[in-house]
C-alpha positions in Angstrom: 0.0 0.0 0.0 1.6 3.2 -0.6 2.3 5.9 1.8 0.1 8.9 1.6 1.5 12.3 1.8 -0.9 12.8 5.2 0.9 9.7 6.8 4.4 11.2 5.7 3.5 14.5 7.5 2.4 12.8 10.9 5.6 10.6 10.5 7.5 13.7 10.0 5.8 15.4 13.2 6.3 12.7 15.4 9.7 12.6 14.7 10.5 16.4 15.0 8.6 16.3 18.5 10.6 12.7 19.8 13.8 15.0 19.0 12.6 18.1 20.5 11.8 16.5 23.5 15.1 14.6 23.6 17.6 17.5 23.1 15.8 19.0 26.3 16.0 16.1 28.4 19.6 15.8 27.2 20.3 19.5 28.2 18.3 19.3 31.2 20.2 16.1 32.3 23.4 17.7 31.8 22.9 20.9 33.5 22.0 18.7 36.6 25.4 17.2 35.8 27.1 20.4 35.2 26.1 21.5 38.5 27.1 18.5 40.2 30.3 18.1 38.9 30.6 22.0 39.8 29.5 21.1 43.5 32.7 18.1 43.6 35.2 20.3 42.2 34.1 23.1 45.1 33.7 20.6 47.6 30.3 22.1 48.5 28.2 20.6 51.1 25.0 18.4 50.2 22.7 21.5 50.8 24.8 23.4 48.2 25.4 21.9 46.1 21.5 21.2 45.9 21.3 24.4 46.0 23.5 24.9 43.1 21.9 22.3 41.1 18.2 24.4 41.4 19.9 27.2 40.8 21.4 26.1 37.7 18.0 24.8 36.4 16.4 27.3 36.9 17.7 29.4 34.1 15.2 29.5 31.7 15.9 27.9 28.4 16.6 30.8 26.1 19.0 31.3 23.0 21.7 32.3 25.6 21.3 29.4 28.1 24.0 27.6 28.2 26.0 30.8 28.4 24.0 32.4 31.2 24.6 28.2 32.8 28.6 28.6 32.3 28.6 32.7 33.1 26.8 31.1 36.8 28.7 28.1 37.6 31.4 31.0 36.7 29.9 33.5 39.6 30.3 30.6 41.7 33.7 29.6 41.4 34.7 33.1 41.8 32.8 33.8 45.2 34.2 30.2 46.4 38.0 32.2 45.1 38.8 29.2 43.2 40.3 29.9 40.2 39.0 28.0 37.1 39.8 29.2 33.4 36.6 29.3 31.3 38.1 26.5 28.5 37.8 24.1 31.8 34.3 25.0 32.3 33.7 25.0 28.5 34.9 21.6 28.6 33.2 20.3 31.7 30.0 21.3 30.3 31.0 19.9 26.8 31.8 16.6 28.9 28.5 16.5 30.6 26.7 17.1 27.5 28.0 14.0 26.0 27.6 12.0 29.0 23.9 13.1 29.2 23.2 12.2 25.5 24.7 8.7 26.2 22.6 7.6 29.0 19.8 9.0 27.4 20.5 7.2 24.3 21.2 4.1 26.9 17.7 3.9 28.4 15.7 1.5 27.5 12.0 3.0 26.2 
């Protein structure tokens, strides 16, 4: 039976939503793991560090968010005086990124 153009478009929709909705569970799961690994490097104590990670999610997801994410985690390091050169955050976040789309992609469902 051949495909209609109508079942093409709803194939097409479905699959631009299922991505949608995985890139922001990706980013949200790696700011969480952004903050966390920020929280270990800093040492911070369980209530910081979950304070951190609210923090941290609760930037709103706008064109500049991972920038106002890094420019935070940034703030923080600063009023902590530990010094951290932004190419290590930059990377840290890149690294959490990656490790967020792999147990993502590693669930089952």
């Amino acid at each position: 039976m051949p495909t209609t153009m109508h079942d093409r478009e709803q194939a097409f929709e479905a699959k631009f939503a299922h991505d949608a909705e995985l890139r922001f569970l990706v980013a949200a799961r790696r700011d969480k793991l952004f903050a966390h690994w920020a929280a270990a490097t800093l040492t911070l104590s369980a209530a910081d560090a979950a304070g951190l990670t609210a923090a941290l999610l609760a930037i709103p997801d706008r064109a500049n968010h991972d920038e106002a994410l890094l420019n935070r985690v940034a703030a923080v390091f600063a009023s902590k005086a530990y010094a951290v050169a932004p190419n290590t955050l930059a990377a840290a976040f890149h690294e959490c990124w990656q490790q967020a789309r792999q147990q993502l992609m590693a669930e089952p469902g």
